[in-house]
N, C-alpha and C positions, 0 to 999 in steps of 0.2 A: 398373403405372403409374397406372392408375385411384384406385388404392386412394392413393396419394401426392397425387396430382391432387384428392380429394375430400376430403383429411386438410388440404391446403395451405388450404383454400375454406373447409373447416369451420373453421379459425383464424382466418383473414381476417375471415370473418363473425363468429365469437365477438368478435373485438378491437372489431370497427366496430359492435358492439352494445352494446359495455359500453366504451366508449373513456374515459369518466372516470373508471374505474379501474382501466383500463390508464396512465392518465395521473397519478393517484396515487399508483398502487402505484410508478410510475417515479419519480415525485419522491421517496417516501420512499427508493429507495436511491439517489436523488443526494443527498441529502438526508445520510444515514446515512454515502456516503462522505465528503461535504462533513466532518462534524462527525470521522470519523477523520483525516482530509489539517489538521485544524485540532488534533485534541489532539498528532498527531506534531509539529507544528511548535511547536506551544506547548514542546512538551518539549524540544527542540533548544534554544530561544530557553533558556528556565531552564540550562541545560547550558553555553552561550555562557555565562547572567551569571555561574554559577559561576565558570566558568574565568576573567573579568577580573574579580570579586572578590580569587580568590586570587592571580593577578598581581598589585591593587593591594596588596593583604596584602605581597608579597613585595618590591615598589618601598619600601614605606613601611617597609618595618624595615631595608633595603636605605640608605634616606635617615637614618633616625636613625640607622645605624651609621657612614655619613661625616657624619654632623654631630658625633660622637662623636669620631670619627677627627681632623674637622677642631679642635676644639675641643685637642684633646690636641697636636696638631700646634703651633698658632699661640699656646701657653701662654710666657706671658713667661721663666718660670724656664728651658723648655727652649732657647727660643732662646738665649738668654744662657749656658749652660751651652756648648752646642753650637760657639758662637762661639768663647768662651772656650778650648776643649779643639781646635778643629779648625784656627783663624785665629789661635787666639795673640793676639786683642785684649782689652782691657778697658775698663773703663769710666773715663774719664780724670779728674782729680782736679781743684780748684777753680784750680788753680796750672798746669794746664797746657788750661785752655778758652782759647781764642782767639775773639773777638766780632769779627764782620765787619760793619762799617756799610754800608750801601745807600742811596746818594743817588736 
C-alpha cells in the first residue's frame, strides 16, 4: 500500500512541477480532437451537398420532361385532332358563325 501511496505523491508532485505542460500537452489533444470532430463533420456536410445536388439534378430533368410533356399536350393540332375524333365537333364554316351583340 506504501508503494501505491508514494507512486500516487510521486505523480502529484511530478504534475504540480511541470503543470504547464501538463497543460499543453492537454490542449494539444483537445486540440488534435477538436480538429478530428471538425474534418468528420466537414465530410458529412460535403456528403449532405452531394446528395441535394443530385436531387436538384433529378427535379430539373424531372421538370424539363413535364415541360416537354406539357408542351406536347396543349399543341393546337392535337387538340383539335382529339376533338374532332372523340366529340364529333368541328370547326364551323363562315355561314353558320352567329355574332352575339352585348349592350
Amino acid at each position: 500500500m506504501t508503494n501505491n501511496f508514494n507512486l500516487v505523491t510521486i505523480i502529484l508532485t511530478d504534475i504540480t512541477r511541470n503543470l504547464l505542460r501538463v497543460l499543453l500537452f492537454t490542449a494539444v489533444l483537445i486540440s488534435a480532437l477538436a480538429v478530428i470532430l471538425s474534418a468528420h463533420h466537414n465530410r458529412q456536410l460535403l456528403i449532405e451537398k452531394e446528395k441535394a445536388l443530385q436531387e436538384r439534378d433529378r427535379l430539373d430533368v424531372e421538370w424539363r420532361n413535364l415541360i416537354l410533356e406539357q408542351g406536347a399536350l396543349t399543341e393546337h393540332n392535337r387538340i383539335e385532332s382529339l376533338v374532332m375524333d372523340q366529340l364529333d365537333m368541328y370547326r364551323p364554316g363562315p355561314e353558320e358563325e352567329v355574332v352575339v351583340r352585348v349592350k
